[in-house]
Phi, psi and omega in degrees: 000143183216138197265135175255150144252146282187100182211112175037088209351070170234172171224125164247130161282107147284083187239168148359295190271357187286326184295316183286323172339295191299311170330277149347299178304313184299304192292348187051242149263007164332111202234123156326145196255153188241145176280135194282346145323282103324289199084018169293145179285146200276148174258150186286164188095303191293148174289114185254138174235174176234134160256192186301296206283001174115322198282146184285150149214112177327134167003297182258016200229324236288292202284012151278351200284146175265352186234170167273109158305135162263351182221158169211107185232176166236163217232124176258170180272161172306354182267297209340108201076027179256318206254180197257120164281093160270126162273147191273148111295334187291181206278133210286000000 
C-alpha cells in the first residue's frame, strides 16, 4: 500500500525513492575523499594523511604506509566555508 500526498491537485508517491531522490539532491556535488588503502570513503571529522607520491591514506592504513606523510588534515563536509560562525563579542 502506498501512501500519497495530496499538493496543489498533484499526487507525490511517497517511497523510498523519492527520499534517497532527495538525498542525493541535498549532498550536491560533494564527492568523498577516498583511501588509497581500504579504498573506503573517509568520514568527516577523521585525520586524513598525504604522501609524496600523491597518495590518502586513511588512519587506520597510515602504519601500512612504507613512507612519512608530509601533510595531515581532516575532512570536512559540503558546508565547510559555508555555515555561520557566532562570535561573542561581549565584554569577558
Amino acid at each position: 500500500m502506498h501512501n500519497f500526498m495530496h499538493t496543489s491537485n498533484t499526487f507525490v508517491d511517497d517511497t523510498p525513492e523519492l527520499e534517497l531522490a532527495l538525498l542525493r539532491r541535498g549532498l550536491g556535488g560533494f564527492q568523498a575523499e577516498r583511501c588509497d588503502g581500504c579504498q573506503r570513503a573517509m568520514l568527516i571529522g577523521e585525520r586524513v594523511y598525504e604522501y609524496e607520491s600523491g597518495a590518502v591514506r586513511c588512519e587506520l592504513c597510515r602504519e601500512r604506509a612504507h613512507a612519512q606523510a608530509i601533510e595531515s588534515h581532516r575532512v570536512h563536509g559540503p558546508a565547510f566555508g559555508h555555515s555561520i560562525r557566532i562570535i561573542d563579542r561581549r565584554a569577558a
